[in-house]
C-alpha positions in Angstrom: 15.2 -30.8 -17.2 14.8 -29.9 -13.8 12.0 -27.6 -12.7 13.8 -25.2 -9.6 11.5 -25.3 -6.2 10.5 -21.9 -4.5 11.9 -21.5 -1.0 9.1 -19.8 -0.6 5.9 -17.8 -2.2 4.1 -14.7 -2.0 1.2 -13.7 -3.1 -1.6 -10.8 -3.3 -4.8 -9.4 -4.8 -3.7 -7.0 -7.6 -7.2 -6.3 -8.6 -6.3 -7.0 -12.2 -4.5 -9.4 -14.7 -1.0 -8.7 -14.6 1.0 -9.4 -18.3 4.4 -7.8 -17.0 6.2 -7.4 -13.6 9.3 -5.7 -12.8 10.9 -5.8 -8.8 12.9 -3.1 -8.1 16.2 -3.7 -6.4 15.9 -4.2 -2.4 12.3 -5.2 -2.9 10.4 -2.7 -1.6 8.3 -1.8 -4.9 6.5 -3.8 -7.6 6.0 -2.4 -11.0 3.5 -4.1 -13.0 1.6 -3.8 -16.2 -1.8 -4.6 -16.2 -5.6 -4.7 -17.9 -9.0 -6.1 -16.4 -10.6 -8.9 -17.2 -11.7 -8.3 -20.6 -8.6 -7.0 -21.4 -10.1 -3.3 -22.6 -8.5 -1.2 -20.4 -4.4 -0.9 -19.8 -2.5 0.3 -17.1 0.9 0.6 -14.9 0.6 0.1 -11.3 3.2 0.7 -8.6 2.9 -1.9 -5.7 4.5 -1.6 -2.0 5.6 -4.8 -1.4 6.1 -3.6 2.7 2.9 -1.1 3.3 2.0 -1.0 6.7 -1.4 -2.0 5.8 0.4 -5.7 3.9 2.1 -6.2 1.0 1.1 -5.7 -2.4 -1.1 -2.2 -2.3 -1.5 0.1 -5.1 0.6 3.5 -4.6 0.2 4.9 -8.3 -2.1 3.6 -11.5 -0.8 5.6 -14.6 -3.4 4.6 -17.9 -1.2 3.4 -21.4 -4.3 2.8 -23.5 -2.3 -0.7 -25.1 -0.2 -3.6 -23.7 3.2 -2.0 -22.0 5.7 -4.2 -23.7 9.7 -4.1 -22.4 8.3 -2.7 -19.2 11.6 -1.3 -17.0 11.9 0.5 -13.5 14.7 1.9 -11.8 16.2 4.4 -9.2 17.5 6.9 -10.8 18.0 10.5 -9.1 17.1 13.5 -11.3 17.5 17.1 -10.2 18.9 16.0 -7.0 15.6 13.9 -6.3 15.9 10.5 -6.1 13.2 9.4 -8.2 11.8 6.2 -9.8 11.6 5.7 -13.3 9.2 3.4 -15.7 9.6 3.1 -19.2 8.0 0.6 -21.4 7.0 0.4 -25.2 3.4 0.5 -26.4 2.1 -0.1 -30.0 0.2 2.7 -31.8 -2.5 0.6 -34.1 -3.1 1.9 -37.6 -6.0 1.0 -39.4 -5.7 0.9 -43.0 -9.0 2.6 -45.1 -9.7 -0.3 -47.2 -10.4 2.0 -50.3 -6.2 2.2 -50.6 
């Protein structure tokens, strides 16, 4: 099987290890879900992909506790606004007393 070759790459320092990314169409904005290095601590980020100051800075950091699994971002405009939208799934973990 062939292995397709990048026309080009891109890269950046996110700050953190990134599990999940999602570009939003036109490619202005990065959605990504992340943790740090001991993978403790869980987060969404939203990257501009074009700041003035280079690519790939943090515009928003919203906490989800767990992994983000399914992570999605879109436009969508609500109340007249056009807004962007993130949704993802996260698992609640249930510890079982082990006197049941």
């Amino acid at each position: 099987m062939k292995v397709p070759k990048p026309i080009d790459d891109w890269s950046f320092d996110a700050h953190h290890v990134i599990t999940q990314m999602v570009l939003l169409p036109g490619s202005h904005y990065l959605v990504a879900s992340v943790c740090d290095r001991g993978r403790d601590n869980w987060a969404i980020i939203v990257y501009a992909m074009d700041h003035r100051f280079g690519g790939g800075v943090a515009l928003a950091k919203m906490p989800t506790h767990t992994k983000a699994y399914h992570l999605q971002a879109k436009y969508l405009t609500i109340r007249e606004n056009q807004s962007l939208v993130v949704s993802y799934v996260r698992r609640i973990h249930v510890r079982k007393d082990p006197n049941e």
